[in-house]
Every structure is written in C-alpha cells, then in structure tokens.
Biopython code that builds the backbone (N, CA, C, O; Angstrom):
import numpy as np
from Bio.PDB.StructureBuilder import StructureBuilder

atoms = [
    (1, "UNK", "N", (0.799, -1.201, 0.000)),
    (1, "UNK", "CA", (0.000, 0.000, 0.000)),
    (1, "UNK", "C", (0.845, 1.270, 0.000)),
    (1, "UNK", "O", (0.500, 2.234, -0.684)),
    (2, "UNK", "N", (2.016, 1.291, 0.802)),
    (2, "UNK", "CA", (2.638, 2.666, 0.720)),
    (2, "UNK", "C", (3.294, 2.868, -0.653)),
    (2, "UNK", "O", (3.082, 4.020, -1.033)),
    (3, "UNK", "N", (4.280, 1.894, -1.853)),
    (3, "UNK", "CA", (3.876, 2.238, -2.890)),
    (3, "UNK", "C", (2.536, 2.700, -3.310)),
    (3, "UNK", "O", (2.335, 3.796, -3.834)),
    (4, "UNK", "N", (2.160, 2.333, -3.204)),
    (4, "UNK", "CA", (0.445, 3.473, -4.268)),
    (4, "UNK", "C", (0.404, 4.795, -3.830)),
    (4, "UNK", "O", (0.354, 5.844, -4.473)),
    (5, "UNK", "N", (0.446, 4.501, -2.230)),
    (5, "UNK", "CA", (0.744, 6.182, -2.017)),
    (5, "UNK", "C", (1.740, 7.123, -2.481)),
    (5, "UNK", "O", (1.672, 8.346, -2.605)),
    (6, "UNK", "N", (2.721, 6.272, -2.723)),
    (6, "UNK", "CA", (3.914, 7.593, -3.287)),
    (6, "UNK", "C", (3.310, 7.523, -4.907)),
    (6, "UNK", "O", (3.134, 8.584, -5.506)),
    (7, "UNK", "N", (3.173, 6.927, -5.208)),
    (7, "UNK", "CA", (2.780, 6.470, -6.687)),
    (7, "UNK", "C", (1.764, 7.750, -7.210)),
    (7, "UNK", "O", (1.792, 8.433, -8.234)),
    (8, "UNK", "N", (0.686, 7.747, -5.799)),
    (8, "UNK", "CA", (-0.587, 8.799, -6.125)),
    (8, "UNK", "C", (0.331, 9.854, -5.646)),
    (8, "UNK", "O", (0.452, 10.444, -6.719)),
    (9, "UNK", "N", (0.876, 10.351, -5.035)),
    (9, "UNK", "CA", (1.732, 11.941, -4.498)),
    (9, "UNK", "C", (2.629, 11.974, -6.187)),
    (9, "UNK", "O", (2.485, 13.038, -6.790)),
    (10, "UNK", "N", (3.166, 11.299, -6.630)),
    (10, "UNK", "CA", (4.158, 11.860, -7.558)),
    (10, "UNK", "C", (3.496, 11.923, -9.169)),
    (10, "UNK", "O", (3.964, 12.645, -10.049)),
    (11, "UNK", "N", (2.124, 10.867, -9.380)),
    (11, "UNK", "CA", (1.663, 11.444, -9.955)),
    (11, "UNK", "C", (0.488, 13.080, -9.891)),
    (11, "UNK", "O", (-0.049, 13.459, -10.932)),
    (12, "UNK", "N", (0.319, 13.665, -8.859)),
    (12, "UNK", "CA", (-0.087, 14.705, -8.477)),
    (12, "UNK", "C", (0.923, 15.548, -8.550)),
    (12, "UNK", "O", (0.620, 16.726, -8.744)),
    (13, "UNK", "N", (2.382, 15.194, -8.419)),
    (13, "UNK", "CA", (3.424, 15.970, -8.494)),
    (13, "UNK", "C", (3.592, 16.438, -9.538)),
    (13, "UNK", "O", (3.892, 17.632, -9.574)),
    (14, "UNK", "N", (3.457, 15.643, -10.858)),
    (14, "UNK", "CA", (3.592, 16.068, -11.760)),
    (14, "UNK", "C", (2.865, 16.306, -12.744)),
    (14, "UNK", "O", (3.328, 16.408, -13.881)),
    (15, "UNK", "N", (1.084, 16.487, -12.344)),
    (15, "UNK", "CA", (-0.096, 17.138, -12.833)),
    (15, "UNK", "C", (0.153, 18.649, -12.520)),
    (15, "UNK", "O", (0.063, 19.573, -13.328)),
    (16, "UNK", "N", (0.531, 18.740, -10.996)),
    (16, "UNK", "CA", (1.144, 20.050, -10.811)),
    (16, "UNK", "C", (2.084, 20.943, -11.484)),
    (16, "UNK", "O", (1.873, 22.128, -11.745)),
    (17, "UNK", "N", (3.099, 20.297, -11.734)),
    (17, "UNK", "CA", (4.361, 20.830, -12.472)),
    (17, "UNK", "C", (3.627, 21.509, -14.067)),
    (17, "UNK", "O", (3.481, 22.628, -14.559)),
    (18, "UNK", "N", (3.258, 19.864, -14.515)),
    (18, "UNK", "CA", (2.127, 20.541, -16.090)),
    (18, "UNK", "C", (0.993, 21.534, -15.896)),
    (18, "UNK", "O", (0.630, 22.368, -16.726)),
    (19, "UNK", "N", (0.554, 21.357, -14.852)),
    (19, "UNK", "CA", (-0.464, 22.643, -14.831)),
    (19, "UNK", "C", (0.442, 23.838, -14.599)),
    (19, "UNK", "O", (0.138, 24.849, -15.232)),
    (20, "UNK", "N", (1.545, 23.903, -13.769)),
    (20, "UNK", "CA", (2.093, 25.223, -13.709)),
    (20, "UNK", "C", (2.829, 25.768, -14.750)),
    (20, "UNK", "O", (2.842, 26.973, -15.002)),
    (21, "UNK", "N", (3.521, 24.813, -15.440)),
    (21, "UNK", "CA", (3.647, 24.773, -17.013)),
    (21, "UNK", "C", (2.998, 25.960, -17.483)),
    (21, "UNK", "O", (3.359, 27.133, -17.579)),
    (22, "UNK", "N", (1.431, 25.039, -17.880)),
    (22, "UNK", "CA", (0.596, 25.394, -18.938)),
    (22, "UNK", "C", (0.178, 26.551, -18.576)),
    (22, "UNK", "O", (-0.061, 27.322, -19.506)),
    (23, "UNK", "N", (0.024, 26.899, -17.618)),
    (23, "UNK", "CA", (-0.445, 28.325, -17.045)),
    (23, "UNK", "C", (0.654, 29.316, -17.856)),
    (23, "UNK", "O", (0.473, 30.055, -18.824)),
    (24, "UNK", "N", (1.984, 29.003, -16.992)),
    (24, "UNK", "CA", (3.397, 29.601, -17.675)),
    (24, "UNK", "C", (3.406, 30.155, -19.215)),
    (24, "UNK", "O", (3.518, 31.263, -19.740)),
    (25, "UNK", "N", (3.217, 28.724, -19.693)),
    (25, "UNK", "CA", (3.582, 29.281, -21.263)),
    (25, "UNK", "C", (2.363, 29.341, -22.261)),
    (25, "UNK", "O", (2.606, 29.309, -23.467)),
    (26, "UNK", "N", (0.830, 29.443, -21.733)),
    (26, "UNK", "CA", (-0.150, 29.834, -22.302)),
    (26, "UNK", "C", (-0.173, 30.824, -23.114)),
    (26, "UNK", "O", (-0.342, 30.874, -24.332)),
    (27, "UNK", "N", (0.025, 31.661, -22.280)),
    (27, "UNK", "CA", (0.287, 32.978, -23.177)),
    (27, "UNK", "C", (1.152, 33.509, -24.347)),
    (27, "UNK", "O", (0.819, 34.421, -25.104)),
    (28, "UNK", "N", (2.308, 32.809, -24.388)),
    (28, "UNK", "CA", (3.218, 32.495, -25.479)),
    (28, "UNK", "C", (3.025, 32.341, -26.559)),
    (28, "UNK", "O", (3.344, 32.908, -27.604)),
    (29, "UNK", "N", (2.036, 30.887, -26.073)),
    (29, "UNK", "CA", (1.441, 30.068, -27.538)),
    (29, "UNK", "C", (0.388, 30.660, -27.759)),
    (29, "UNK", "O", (0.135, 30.546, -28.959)),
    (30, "UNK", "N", (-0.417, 31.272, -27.207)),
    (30, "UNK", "CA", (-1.493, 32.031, -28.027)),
    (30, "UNK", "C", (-0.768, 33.533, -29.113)),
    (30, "UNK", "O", (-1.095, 33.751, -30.279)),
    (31, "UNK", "N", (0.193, 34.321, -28.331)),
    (31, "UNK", "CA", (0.611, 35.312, -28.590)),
    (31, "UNK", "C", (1.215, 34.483, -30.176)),
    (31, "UNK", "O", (1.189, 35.276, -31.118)),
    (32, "UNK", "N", (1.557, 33.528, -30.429)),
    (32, "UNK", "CA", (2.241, 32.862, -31.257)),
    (32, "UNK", "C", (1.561, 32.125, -32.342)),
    (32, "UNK", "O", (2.091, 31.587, -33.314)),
    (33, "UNK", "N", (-0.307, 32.207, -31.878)),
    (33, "UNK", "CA", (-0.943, 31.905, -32.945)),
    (33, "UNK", "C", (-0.681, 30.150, -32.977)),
    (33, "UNK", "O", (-0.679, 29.538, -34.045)),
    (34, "UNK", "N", (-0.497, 29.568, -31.833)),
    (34, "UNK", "CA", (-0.538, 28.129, -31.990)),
    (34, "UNK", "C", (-1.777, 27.535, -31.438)),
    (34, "UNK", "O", (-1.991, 27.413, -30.232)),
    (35, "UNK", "N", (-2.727, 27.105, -32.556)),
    (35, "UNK", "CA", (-4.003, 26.211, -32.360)),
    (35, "UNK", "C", (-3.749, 25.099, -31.734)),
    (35, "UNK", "O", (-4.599, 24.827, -30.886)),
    (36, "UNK", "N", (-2.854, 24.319, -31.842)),
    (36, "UNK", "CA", (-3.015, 23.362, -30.358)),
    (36, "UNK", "C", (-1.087, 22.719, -30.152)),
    (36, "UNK", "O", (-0.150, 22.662, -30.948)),
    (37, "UNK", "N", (-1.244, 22.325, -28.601)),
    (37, "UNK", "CA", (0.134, 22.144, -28.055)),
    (37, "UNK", "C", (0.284, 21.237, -27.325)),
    (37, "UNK", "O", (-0.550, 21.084, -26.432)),
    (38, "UNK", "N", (1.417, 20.301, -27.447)),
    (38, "UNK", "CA", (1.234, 18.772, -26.368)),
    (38, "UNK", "C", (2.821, 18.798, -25.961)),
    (38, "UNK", "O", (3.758, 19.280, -26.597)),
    (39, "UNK", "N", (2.822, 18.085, -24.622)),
    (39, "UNK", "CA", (4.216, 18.310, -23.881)),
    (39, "UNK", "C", (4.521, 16.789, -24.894)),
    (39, "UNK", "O", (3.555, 16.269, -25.451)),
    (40, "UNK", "N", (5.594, 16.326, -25.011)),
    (40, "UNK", "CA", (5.870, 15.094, -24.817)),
    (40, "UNK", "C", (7.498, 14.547, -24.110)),
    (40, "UNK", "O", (7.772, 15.517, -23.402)),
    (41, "UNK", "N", (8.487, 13.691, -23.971)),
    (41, "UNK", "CA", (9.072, 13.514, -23.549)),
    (41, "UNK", "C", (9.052, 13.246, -22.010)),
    (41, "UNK", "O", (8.113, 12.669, -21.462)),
    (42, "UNK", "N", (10.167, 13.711, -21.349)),
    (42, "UNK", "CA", (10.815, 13.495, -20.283)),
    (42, "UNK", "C", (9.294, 13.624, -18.898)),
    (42, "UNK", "O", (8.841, 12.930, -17.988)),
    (43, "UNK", "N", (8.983, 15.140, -19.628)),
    (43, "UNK", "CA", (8.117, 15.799, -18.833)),
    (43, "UNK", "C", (6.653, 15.276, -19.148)),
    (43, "UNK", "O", (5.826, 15.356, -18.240)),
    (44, "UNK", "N", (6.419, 14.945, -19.910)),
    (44, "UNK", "CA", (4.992, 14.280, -20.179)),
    (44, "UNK", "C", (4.645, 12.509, -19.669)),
    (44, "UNK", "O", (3.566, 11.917, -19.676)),
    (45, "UNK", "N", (6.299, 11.916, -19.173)),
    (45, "UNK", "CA", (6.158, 11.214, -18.877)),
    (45, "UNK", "C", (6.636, 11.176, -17.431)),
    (45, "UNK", "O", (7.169, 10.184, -16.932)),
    (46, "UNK", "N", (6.438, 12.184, -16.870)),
    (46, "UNK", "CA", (6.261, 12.508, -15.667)),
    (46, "UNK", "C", (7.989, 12.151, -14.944)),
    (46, "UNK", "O", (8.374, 11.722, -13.857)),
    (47, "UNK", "N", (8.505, 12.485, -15.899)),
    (47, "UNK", "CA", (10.672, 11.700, -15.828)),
    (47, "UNK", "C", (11.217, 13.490, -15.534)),
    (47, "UNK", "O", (12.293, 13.844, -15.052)),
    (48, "UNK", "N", (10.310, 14.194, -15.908)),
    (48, "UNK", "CA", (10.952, 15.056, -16.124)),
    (48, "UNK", "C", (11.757, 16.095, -14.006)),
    (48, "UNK", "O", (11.317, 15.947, -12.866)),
    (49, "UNK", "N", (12.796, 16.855, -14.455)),
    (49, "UNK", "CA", (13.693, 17.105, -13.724)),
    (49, "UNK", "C", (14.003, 18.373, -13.911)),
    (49, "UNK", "O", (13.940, 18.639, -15.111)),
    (50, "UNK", "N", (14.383, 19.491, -13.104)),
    (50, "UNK", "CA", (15.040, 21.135, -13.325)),
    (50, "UNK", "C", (15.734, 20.537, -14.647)),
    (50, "UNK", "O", (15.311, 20.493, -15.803)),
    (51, "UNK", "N", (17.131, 20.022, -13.999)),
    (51, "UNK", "CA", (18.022, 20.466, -15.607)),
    (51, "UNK", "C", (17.332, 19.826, -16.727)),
    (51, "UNK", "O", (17.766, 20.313, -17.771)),
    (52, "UNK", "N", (16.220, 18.719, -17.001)),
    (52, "UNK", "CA", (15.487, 18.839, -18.570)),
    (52, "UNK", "C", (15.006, 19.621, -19.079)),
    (52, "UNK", "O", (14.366, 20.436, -18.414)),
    (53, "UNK", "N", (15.099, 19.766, -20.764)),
    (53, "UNK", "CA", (14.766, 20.306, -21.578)),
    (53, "UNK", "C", (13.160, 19.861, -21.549)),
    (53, "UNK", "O", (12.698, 18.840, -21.037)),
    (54, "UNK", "N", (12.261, 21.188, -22.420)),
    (54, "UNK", "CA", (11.152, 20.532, -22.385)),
    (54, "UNK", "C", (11.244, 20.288, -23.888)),
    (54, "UNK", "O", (12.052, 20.908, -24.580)),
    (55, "UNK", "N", (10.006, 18.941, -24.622)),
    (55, "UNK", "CA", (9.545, 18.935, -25.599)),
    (55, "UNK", "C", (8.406, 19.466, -25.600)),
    (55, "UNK", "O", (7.721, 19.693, -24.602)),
    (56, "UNK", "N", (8.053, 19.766, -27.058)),
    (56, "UNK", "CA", (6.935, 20.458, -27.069)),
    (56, "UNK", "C", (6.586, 20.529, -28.796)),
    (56, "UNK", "O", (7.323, 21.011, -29.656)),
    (57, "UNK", "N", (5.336, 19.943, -28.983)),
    (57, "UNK", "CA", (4.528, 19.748, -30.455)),
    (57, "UNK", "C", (3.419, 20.595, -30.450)),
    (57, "UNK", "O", (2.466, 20.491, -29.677)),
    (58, "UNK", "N", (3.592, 21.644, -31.541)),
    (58, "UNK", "CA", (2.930, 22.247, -31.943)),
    (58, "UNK", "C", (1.811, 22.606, -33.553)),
    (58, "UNK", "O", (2.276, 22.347, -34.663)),
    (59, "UNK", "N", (0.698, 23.071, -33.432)),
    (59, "UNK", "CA", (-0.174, 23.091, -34.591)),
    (59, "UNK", "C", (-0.529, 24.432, -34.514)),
    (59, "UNK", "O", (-1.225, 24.844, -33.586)),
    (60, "UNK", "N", (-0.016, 25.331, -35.624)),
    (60, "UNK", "CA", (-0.339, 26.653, -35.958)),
    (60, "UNK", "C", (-2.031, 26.588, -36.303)),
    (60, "UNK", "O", (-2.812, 25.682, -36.593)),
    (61, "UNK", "N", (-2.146, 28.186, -36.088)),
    (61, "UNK", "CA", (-3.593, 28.211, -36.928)),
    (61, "UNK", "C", (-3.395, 28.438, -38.136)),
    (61, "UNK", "O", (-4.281, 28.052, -38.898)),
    (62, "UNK", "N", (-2.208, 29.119, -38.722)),
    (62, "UNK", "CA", (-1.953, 29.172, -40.040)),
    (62, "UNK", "C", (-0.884, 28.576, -40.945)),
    (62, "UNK", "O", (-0.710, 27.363, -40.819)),
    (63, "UNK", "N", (-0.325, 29.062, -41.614)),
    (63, "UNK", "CA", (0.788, 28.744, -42.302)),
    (63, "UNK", "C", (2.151, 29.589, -41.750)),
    (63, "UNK", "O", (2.190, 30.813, -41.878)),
    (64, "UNK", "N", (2.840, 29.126, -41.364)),
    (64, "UNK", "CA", (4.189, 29.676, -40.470)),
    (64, "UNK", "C", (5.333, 29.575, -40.864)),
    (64, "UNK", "O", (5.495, 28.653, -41.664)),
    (65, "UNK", "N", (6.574, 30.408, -40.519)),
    (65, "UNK", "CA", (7.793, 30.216, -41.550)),
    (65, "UNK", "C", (8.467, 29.744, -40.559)),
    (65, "UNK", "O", (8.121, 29.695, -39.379)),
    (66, "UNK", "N", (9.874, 29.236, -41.250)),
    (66, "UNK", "CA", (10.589, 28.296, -39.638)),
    (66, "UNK", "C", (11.200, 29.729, -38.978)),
    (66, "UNK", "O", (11.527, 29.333, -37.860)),
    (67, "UNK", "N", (11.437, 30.723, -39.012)),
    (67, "UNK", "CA", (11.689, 31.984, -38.447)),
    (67, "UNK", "C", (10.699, 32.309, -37.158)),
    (67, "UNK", "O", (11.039, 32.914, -36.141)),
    (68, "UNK", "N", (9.344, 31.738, -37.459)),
    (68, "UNK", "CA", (7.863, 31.684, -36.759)),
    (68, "UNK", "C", (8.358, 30.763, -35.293)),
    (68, "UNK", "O", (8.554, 31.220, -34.167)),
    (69, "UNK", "N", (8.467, 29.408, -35.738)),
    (69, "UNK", "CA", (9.113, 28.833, -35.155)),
    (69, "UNK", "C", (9.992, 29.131, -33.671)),
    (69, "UNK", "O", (9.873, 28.832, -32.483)),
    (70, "UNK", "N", (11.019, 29.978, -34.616)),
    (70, "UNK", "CA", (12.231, 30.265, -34.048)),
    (70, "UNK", "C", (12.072, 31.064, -32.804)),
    (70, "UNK", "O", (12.409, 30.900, -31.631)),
    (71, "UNK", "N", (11.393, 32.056, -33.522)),
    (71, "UNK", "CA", (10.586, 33.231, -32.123)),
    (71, "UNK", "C", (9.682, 32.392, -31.023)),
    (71, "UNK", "O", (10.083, 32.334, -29.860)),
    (72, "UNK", "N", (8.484, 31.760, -31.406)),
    (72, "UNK", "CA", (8.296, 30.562, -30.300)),
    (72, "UNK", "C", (9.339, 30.071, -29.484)),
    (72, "UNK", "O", (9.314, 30.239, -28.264)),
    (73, "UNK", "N", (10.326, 29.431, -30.108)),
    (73, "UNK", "CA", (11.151, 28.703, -28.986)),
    (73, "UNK", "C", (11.994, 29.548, -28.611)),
    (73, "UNK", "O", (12.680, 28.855, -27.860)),
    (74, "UNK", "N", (12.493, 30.682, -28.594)),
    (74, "UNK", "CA", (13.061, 31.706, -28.367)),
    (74, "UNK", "C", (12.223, 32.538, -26.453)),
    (74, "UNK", "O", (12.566, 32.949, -25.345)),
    (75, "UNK", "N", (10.739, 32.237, -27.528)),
    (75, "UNK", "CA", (9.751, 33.399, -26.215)),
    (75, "UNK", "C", (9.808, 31.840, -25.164)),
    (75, "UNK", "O", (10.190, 31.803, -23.995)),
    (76, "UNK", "N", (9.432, 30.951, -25.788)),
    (76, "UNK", "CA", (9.550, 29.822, -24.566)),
    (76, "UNK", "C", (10.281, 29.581, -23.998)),
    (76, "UNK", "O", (9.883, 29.125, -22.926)),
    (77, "UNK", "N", (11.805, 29.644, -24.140)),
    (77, "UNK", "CA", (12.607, 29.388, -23.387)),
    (77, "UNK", "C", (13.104, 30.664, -22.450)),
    (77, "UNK", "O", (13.437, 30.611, -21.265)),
    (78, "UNK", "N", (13.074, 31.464, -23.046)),
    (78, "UNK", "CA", (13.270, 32.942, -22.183)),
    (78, "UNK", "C", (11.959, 32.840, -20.896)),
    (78, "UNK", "O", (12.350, 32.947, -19.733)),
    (79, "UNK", "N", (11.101, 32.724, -21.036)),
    (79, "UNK", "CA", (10.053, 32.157, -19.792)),
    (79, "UNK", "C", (10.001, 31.042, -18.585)),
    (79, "UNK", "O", (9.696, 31.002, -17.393)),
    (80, "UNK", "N", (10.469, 30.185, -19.582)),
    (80, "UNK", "CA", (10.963, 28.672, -18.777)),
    (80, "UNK", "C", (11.936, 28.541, -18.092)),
    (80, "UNK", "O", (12.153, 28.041, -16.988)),
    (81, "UNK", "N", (12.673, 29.166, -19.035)),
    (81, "UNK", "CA", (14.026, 29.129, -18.355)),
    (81, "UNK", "C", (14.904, 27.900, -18.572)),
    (81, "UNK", "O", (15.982, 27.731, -18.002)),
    (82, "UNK", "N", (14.234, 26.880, -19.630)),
    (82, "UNK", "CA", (15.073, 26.058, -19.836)),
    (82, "UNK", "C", (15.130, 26.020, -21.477)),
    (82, "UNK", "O", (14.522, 26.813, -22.196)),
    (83, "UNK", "N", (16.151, 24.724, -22.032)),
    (83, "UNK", "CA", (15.960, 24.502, -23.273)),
    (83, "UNK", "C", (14.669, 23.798, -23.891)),
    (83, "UNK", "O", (14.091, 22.823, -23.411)),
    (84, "UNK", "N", (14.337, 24.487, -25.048)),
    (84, "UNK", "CA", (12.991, 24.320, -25.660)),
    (84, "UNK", "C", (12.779, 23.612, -26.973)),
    (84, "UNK", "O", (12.588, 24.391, -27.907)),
    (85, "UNK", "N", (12.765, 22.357, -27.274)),
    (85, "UNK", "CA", (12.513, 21.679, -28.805)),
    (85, "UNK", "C", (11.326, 21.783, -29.348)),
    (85, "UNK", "O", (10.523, 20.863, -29.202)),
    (86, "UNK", "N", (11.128, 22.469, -29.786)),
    (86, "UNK", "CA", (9.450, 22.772, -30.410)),
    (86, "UNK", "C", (9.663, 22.062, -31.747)),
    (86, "UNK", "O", (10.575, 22.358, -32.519)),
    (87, "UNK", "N", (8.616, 20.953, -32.001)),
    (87, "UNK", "CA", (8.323, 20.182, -33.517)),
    (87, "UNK", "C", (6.805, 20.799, -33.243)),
    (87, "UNK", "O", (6.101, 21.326, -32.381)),
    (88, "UNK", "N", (6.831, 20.192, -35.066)),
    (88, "UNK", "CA", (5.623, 20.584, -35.613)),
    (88, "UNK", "C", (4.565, 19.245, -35.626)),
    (88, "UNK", "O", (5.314, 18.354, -36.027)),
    (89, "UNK", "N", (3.536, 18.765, -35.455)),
    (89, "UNK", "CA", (2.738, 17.744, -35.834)),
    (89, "UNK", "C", (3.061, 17.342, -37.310)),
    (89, "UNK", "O", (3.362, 16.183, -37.596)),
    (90, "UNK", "N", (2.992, 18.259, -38.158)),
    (90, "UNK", "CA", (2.991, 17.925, -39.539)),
    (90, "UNK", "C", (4.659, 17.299, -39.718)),
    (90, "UNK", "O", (4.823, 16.306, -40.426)),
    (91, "UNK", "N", (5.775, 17.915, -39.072)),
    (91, "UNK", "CA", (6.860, 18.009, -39.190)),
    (91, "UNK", "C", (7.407, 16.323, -38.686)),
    (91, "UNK", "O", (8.524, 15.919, -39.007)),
    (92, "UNK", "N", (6.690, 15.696, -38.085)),
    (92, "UNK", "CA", (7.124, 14.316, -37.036)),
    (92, "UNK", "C", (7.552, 13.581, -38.549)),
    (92, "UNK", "O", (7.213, 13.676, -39.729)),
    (93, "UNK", "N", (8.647, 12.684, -37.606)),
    (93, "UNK", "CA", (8.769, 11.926, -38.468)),
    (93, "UNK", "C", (8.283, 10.432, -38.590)),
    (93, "UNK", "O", (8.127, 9.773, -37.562)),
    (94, "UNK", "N", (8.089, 9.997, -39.586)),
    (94, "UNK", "CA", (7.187, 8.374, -39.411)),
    (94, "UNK", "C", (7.553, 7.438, -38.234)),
    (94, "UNK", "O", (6.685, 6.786, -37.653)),
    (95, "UNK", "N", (9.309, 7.372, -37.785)),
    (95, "UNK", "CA", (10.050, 6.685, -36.971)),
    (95, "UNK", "C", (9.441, 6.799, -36.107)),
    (95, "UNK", "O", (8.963, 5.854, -35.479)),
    (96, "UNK", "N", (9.238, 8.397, -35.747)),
    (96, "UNK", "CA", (8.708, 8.278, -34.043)),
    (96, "UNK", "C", (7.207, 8.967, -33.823)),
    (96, "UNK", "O", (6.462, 8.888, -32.847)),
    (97, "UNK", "N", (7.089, 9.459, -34.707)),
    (97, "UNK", "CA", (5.337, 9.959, -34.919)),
    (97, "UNK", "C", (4.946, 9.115, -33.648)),
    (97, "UNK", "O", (4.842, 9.734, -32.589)),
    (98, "UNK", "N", (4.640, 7.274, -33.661)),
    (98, "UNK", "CA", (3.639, 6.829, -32.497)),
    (98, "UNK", "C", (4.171, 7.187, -31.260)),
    (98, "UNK", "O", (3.496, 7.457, -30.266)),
    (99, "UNK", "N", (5.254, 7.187, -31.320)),
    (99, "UNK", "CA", (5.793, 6.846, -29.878)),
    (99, "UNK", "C", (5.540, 8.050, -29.250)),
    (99, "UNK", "O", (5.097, 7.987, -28.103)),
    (100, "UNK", "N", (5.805, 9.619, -29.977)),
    (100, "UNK", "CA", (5.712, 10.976, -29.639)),
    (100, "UNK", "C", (4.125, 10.974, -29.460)),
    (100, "UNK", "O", (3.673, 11.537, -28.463)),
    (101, "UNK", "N", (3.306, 10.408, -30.317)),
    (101, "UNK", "CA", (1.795, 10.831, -29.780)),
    (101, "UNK", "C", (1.415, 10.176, -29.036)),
    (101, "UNK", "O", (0.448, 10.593, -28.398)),
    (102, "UNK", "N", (1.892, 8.975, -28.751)),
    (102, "UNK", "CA", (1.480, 8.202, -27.479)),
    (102, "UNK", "C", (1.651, 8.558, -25.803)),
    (102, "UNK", "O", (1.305, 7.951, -24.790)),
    (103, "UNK", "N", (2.426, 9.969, -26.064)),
    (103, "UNK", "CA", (2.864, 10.507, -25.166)),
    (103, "UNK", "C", (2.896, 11.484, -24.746)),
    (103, "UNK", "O", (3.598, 11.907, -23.828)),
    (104, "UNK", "N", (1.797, 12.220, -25.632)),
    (104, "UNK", "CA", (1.992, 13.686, -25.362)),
    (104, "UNK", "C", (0.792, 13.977, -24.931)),
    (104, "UNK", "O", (-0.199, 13.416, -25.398)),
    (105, "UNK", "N", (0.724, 14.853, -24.024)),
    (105, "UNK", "CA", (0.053, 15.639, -22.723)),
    (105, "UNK", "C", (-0.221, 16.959, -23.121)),
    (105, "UNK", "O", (0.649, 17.830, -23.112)),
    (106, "UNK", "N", (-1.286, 17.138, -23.442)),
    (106, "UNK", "CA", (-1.986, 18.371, -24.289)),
    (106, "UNK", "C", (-2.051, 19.429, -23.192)),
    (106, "UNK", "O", (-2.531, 19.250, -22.073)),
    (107, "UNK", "N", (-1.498, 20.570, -23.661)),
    (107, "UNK", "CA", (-1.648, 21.690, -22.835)),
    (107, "UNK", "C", (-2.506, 22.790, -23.666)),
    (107, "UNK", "O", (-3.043, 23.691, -23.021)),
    (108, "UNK", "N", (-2.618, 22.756, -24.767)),
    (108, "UNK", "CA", (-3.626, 23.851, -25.398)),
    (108, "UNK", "C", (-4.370, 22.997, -26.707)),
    (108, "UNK", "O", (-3.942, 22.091, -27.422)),
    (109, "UNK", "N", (-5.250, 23.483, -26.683)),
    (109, "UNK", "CA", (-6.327, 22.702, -27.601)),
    (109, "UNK", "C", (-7.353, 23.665, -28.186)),
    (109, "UNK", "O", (-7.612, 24.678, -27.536)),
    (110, "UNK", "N", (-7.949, 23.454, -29.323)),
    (110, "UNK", "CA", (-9.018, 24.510, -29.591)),
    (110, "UNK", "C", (-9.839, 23.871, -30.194)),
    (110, "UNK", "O", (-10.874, 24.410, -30.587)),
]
sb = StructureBuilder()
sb.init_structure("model")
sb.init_model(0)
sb.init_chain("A")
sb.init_seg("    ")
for serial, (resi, resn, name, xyz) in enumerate(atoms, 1):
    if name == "N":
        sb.init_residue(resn, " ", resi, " ")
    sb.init_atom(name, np.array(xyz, "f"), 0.0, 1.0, " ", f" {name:<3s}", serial, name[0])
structure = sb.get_structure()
C-alpha cells in the first residue's frame, strides 16, 4: 500500500508541475498563434527534472515560416528558463510519430 501512495503523491506531483507549465507558457502560444500544443518527452512522462529540456509539439492556426518557429522557442525558453525543442505535428517523423503521440500531454487545444 505505501507504494500506491507515493505512486498517487508523484503522480499529483507532476499534474502540478504541467499545470504550472501550462499556465506559464499559455500565453506564449497564443501570442504565437498556436491552435493546439502537447508536452511530450521526459516531462509528459512525468521523468521530467530542473536540468530537462522541455519537448513540445505544436499546430499553428496558419501557415508559419521556420523563423515563426524560431521566435516561439526563443519566447519559450526565455520564460521557462530552460531549453525548448518545439516540432511541428505535420513536421514528425514516421520513426517516431507513435511513440511521440502516445505521449503527449496536451496543454492547449481549440
């Protein structure tokens, strides 16, 4: 039983962390014109740690230049405070497409 309990505290630990996240960099991704956003990696699989980088998959509302991009992960990481890999949904590649959507933890949606 006391596994489950730490089990239930650390997954709350890190509903917390993503909600404080998403709060964090909400504003970013709207300012940035991104129709929807999913954590994946380290942090979506609840692995995540201060010194990780976050991942992060994104879906414009429009058509965007990789310069577009650039400023996103630029405003995100200046906020976060950490390093920022922003892919595109369209951009995944076949290799890991499942494994990345099997894992990603939606923070903005429309």
């Amino acid at each position: 039983m006391k596994n489950s309990g730490r089990a239930s505290r650390s997954l709350a630990r890190d509903k917390s962390k993503i909600a404080s996240l998403r709060r964090s960099v909400l504003p970013i991704l709207k300012q940035h014109d991104v129709k929807r956003a999913a954590l994946f990696g380290s942090f979506a699989r609840g692995e995540g740690t201060r010194h990780s980088d976050l991942d992060l998959l994104v879906e414009f509302k429009g058509s965007k230049s990789l310069l577009d991009l650039v400023a996103l992960k630029q405003a995100l990481e200046a906020k976060t405070r950490k390093k920022v890999d922003v892919l595109t949904y369209r951009a995944l590649h076949p290799l890991i497409r499942e494994r990345i959507l099997s894992e990603q933890v939606s923070i903005l949606w429309s």
